[in-house]
mmCIF file of the N, C-alpha and C atoms, coordinates in Angstrom:
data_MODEL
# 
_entry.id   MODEL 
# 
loop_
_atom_site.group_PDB 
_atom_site.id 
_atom_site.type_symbol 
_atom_site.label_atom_id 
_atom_site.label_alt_id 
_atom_site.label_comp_id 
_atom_site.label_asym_id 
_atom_site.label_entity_id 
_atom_site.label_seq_id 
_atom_site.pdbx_PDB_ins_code 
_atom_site.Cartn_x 
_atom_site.Cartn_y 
_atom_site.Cartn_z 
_atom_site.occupancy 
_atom_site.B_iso_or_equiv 
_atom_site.pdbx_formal_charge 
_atom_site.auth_seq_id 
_atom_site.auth_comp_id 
_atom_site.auth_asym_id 
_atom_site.auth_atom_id 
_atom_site.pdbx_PDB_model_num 
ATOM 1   N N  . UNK A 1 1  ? -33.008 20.562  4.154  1.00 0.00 ? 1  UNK A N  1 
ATOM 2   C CA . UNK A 1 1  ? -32.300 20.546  2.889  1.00 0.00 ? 1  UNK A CA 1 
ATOM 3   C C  . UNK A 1 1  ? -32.952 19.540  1.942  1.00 0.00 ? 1  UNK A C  1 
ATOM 4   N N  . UNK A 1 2  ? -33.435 20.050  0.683  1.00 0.00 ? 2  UNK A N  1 
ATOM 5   C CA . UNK A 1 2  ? -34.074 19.459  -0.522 1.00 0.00 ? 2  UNK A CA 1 
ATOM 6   C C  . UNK A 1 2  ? -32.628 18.500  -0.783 1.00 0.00 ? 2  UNK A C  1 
ATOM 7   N N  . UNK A 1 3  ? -33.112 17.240  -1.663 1.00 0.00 ? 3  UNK A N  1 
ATOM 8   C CA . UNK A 1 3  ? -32.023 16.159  -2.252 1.00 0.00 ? 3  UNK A CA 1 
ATOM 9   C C  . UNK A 1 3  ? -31.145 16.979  -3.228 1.00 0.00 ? 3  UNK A C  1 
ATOM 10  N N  . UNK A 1 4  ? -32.016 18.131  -3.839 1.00 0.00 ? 4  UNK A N  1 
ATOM 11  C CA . UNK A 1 4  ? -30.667 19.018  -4.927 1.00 0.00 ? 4  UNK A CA 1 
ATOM 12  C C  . UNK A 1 4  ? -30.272 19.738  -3.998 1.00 0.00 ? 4  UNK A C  1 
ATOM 13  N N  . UNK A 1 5  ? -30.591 20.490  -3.269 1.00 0.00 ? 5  UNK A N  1 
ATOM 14  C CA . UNK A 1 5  ? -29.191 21.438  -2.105 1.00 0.00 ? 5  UNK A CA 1 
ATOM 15  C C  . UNK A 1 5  ? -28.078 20.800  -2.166 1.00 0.00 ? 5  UNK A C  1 
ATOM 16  N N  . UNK A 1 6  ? -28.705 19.176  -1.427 1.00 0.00 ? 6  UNK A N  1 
ATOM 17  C CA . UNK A 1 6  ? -27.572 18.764  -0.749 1.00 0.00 ? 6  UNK A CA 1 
ATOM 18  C C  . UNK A 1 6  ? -26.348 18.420  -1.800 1.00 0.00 ? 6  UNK A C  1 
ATOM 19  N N  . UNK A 1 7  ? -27.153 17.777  -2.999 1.00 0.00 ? 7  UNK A N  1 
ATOM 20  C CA . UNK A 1 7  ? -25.989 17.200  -4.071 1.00 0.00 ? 7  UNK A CA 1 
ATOM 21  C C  . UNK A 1 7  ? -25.456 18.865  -4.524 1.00 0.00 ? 7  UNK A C  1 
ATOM 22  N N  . UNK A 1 8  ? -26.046 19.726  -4.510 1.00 0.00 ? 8  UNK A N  1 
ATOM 23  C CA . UNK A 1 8  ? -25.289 20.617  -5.596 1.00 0.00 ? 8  UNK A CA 1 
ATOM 24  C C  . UNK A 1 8  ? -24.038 21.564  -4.068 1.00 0.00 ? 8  UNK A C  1 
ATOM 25  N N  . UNK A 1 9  ? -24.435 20.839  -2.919 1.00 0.00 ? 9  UNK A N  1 
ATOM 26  C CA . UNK A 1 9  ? -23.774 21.501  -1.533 1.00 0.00 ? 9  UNK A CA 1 
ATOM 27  C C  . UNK A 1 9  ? -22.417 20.739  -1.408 1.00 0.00 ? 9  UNK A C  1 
ATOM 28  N N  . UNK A 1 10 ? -22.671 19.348  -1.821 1.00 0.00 ? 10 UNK A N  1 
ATOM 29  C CA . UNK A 1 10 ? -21.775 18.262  -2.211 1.00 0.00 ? 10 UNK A CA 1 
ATOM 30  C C  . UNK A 1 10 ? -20.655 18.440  -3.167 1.00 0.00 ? 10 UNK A C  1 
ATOM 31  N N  . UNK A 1 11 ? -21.273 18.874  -4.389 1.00 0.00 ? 11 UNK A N  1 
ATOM 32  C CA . UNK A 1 11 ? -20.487 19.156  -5.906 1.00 0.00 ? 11 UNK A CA 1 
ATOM 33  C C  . UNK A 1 11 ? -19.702 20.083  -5.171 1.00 0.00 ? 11 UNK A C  1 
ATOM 34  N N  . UNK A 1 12 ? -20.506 21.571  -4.694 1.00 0.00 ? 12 UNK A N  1 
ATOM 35  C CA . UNK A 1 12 ? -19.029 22.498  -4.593 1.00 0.00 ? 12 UNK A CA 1 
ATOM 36  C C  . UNK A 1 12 ? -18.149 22.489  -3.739 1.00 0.00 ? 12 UNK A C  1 
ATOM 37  N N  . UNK A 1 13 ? -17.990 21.416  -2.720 1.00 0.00 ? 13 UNK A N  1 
ATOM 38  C CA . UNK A 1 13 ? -17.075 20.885  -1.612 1.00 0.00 ? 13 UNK A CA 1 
ATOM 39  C C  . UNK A 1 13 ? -16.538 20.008  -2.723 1.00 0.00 ? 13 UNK A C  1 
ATOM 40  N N  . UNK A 1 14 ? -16.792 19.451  -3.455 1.00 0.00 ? 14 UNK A N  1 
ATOM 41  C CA . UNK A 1 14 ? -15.831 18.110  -3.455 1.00 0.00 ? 14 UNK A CA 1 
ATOM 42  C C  . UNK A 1 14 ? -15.038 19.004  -5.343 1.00 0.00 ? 14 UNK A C  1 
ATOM 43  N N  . UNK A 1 15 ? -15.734 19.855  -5.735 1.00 0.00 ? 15 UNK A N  1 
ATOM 44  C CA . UNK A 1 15 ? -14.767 20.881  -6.599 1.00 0.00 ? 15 UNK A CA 1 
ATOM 45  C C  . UNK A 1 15 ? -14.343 22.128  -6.005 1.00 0.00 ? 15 UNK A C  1 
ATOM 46  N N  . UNK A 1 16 ? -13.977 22.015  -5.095 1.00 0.00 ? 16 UNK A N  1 
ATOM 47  C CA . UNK A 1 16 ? -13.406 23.194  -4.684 1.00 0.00 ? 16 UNK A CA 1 
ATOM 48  C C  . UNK A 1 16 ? -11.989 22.504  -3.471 1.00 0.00 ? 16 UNK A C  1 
ATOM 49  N N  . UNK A 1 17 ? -12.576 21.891  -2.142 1.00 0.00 ? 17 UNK A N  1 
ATOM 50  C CA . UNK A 1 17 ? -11.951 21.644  -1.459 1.00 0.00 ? 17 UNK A CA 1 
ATOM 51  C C  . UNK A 1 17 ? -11.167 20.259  -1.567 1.00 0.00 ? 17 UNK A C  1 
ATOM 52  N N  . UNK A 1 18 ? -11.890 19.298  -2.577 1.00 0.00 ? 18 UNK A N  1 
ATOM 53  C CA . UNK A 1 18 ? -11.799 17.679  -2.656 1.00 0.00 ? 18 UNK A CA 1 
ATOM 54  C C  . UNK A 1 18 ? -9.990  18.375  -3.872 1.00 0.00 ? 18 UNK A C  1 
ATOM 55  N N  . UNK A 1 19 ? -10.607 19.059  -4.682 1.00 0.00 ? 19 UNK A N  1 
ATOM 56  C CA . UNK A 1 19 ? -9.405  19.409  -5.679 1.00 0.00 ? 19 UNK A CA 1 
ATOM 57  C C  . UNK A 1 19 ? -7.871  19.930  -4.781 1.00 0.00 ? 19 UNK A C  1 
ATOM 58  N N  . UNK A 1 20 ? -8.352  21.002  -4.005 1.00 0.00 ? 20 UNK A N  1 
ATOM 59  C CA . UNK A 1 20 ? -7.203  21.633  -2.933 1.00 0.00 ? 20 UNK A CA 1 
ATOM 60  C C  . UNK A 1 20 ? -6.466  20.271  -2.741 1.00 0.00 ? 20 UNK A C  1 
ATOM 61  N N  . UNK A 1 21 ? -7.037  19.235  -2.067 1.00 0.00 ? 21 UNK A N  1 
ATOM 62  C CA . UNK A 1 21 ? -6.809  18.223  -1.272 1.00 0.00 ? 21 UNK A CA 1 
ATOM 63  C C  . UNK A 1 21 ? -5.852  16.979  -2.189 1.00 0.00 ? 21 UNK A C  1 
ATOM 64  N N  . UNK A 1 22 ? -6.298  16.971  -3.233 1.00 0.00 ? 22 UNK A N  1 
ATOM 65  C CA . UNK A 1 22 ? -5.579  16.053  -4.025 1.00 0.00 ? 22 UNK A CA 1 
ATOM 66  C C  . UNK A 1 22 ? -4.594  16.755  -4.745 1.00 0.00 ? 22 UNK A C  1 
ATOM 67  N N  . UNK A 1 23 ? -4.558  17.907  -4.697 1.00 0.00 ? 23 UNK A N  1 
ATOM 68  C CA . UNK A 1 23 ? -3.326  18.830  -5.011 1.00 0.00 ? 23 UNK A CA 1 
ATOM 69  C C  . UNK A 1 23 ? -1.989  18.687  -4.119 1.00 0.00 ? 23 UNK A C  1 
ATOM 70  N N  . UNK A 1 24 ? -2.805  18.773  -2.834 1.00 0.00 ? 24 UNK A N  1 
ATOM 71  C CA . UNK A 1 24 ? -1.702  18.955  -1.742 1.00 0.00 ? 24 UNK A CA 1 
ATOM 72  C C  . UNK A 1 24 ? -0.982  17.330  -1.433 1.00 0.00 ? 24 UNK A C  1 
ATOM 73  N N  . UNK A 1 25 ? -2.359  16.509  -1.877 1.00 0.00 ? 25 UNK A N  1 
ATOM 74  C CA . UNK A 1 25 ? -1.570  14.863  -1.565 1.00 0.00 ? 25 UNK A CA 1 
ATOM 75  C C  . UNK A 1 25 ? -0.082  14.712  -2.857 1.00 0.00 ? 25 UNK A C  1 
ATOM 76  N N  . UNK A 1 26 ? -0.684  15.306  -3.646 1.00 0.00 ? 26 UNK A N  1 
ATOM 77  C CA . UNK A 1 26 ? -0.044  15.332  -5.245 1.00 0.00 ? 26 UNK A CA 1 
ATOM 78  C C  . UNK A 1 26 ? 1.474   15.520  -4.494 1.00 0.00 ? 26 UNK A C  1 
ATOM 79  N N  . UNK A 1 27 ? 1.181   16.784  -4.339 1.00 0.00 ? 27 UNK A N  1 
ATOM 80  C CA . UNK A 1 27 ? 2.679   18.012  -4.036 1.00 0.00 ? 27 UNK A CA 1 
ATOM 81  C C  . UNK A 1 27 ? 3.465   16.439  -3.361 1.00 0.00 ? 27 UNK A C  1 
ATOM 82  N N  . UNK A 1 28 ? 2.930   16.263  -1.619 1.00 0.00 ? 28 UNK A N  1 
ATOM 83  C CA . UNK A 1 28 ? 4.010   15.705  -1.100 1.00 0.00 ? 28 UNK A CA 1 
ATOM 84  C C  . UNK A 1 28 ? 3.987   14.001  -1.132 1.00 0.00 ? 28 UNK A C  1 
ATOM 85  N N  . UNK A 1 29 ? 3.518   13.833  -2.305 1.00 0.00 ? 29 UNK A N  1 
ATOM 86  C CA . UNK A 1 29 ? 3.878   12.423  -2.469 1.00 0.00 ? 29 UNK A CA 1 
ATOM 87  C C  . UNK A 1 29 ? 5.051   12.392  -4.066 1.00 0.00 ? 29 UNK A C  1 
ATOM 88  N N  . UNK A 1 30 ? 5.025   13.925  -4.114 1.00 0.00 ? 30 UNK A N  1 
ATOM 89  C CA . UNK A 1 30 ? 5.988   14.220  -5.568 1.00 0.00 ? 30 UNK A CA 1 
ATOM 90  C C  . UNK A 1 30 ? 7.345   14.497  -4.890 1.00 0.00 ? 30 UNK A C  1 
ATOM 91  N N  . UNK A 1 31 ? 7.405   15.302  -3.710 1.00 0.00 ? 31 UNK A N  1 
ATOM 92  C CA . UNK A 1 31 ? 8.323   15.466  -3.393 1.00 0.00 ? 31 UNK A CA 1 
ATOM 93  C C  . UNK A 1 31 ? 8.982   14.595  -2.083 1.00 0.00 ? 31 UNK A C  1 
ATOM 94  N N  . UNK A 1 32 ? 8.599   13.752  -1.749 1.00 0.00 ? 32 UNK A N  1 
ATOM 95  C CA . UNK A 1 32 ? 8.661   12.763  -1.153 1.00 0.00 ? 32 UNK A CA 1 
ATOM 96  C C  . UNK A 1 32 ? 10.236  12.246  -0.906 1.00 0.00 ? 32 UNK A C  1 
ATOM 97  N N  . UNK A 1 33 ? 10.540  11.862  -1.890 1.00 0.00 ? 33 UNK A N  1 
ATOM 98  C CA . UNK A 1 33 ? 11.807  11.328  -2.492 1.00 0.00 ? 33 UNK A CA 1 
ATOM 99  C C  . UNK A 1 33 ? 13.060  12.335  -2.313 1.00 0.00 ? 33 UNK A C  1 
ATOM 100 N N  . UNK A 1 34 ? 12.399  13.920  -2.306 1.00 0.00 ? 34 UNK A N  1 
ATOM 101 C CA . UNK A 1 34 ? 13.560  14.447  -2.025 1.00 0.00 ? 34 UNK A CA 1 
ATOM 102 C C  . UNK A 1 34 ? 14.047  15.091  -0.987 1.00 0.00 ? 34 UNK A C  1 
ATOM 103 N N  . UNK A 1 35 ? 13.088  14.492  0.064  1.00 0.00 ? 35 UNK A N  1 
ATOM 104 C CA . UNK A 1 35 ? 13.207  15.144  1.387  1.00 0.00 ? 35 UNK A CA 1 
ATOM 105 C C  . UNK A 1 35 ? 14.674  15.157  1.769  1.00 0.00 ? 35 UNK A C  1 
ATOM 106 N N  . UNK A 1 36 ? 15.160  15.648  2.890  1.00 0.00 ? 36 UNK A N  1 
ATOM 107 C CA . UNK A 1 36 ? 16.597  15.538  3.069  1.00 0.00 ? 36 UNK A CA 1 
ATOM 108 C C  . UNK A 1 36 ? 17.128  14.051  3.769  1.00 0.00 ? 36 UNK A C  1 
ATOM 109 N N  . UNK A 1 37 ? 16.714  13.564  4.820  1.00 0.00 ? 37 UNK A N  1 
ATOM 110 C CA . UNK A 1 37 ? 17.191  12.341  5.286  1.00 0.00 ? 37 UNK A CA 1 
ATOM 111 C C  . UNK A 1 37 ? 16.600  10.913  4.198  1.00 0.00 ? 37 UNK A C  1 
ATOM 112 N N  . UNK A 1 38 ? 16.392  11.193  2.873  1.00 0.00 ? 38 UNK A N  1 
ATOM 113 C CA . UNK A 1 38 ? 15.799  10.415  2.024  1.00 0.00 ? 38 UNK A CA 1 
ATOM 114 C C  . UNK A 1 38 ? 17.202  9.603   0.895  1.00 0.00 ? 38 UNK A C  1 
ATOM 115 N N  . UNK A 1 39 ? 18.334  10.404  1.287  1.00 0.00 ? 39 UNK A N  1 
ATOM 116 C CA . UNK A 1 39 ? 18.916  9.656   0.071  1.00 0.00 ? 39 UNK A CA 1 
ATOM 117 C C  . UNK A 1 39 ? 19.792  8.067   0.081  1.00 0.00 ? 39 UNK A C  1 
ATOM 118 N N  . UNK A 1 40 ? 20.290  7.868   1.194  1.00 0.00 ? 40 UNK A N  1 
ATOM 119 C CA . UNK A 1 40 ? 20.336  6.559   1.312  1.00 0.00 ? 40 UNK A CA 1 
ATOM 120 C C  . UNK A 1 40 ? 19.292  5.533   0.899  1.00 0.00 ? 40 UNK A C  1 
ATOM 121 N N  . UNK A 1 41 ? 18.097  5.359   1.655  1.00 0.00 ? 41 UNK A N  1 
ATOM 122 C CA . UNK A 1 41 ? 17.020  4.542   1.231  1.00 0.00 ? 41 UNK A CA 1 
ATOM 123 C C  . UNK A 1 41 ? 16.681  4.552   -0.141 1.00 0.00 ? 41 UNK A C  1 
ATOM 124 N N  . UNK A 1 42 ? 16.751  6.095   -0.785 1.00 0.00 ? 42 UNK A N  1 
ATOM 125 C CA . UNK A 1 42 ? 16.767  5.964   -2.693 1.00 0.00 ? 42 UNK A CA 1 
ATOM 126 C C  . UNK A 1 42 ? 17.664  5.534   -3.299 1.00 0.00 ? 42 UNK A C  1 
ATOM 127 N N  . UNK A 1 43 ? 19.389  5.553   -2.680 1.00 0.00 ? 43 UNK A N  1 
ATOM 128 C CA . UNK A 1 43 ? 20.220  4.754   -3.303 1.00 0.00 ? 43 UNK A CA 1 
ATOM 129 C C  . UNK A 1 43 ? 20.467  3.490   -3.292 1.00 0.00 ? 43 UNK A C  1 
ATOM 130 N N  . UNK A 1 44 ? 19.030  2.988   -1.917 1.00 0.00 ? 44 UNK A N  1 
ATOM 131 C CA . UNK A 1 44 ? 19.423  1.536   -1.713 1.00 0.00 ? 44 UNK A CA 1 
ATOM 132 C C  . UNK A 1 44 ? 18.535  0.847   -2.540 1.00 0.00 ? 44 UNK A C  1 
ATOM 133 N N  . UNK A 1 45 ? 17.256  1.442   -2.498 1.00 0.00 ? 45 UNK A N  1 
ATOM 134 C CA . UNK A 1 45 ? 15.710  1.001   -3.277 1.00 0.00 ? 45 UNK A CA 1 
ATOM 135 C C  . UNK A 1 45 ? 16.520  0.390   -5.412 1.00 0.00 ? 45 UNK A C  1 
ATOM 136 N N  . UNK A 1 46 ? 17.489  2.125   -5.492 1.00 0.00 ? 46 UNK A N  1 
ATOM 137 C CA . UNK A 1 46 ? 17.737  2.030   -7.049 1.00 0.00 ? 46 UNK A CA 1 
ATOM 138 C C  . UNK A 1 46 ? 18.523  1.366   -7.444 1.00 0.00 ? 46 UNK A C  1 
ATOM 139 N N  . UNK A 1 47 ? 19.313  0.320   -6.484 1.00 0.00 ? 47 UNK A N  1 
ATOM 140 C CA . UNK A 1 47 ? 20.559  -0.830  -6.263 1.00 0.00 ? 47 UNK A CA 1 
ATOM 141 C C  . UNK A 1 47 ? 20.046  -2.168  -6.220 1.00 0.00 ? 47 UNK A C  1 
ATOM 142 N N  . UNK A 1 48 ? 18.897  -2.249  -5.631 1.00 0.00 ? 48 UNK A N  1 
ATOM 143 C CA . UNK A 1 48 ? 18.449  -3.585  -4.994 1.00 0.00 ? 48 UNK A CA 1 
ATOM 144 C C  . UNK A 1 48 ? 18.530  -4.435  -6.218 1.00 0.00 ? 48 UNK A C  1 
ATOM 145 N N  . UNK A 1 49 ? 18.102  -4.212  -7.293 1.00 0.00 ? 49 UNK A N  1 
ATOM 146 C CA . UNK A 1 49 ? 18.245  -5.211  -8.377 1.00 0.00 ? 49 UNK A CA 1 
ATOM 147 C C  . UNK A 1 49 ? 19.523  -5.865  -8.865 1.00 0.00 ? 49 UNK A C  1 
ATOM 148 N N  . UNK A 1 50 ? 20.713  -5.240  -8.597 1.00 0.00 ? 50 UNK A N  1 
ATOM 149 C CA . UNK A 1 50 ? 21.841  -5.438  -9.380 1.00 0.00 ? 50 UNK A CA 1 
ATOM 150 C C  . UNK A 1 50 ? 22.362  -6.764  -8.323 1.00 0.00 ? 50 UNK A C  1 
ATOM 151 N N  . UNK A 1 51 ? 22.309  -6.618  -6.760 1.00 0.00 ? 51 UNK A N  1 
ATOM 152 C CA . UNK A 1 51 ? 22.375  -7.181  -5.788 1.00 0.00 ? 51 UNK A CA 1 
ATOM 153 C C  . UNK A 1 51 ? 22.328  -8.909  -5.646 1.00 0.00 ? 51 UNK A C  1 
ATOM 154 N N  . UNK A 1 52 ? 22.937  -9.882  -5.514 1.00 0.00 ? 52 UNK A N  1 
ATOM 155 C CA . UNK A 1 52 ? 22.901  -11.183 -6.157 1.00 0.00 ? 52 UNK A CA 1 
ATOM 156 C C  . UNK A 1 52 ? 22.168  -11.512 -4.661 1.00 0.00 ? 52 UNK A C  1 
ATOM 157 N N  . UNK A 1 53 ? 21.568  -12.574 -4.945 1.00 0.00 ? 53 UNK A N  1 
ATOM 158 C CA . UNK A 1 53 ? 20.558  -12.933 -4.114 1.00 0.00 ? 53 UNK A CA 1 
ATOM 159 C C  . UNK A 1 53 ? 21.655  -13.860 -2.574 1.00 0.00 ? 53 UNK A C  1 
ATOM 160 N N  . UNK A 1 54 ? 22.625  -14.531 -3.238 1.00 0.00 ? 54 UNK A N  1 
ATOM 161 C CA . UNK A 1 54 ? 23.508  -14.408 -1.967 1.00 0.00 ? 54 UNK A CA 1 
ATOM 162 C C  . UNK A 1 54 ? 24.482  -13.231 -1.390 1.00 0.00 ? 54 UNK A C  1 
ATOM 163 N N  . UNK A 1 55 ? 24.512  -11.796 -1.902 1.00 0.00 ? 55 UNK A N  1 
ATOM 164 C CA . UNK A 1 55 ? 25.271  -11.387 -1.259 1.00 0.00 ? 55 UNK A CA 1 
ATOM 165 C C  . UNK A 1 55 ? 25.176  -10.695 0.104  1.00 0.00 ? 55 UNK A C  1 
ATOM 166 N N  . UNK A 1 56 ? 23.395  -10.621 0.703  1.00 0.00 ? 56 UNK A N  1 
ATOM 167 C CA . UNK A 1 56 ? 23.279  -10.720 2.028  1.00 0.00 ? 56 UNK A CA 1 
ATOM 168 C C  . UNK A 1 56 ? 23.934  -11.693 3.157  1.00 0.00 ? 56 UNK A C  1 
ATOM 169 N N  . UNK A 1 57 ? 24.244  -13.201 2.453  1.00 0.00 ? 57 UNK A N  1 
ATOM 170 C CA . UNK A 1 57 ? 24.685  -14.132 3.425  1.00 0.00 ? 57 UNK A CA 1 
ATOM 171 C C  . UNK A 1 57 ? 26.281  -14.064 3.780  1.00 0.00 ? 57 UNK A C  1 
# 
């Protein structure tokens, strides 16, 4: 394999399959949050601020 094969063998893996791939990371880091055993930990994450710093003790 010549140095252009390889880069232009490169380009269409990383536009074709590299794209699939960051699509699919996309999807389940979008839907992440709404998995089903997820809603406690989101109601606790969207609370934590209001929370006074002694009311753990």
């Amino acid at each position: 394999m010549t140095d252009h094969s390889t880069y232009e063998f490169l380009r269409h893996l990383a536009d074709s399959w590299g794209l699939l791939a960051m699509f699919v990371i996309f999807l389940v880091l979008a839907l992440w949050p709404f998995r089903p055993g997820a809603k406690a930990r989101n109601h606790e994450a969207a609370n934590v601020i209001f929370e006074d710093q002694n009311d753990g003790e």
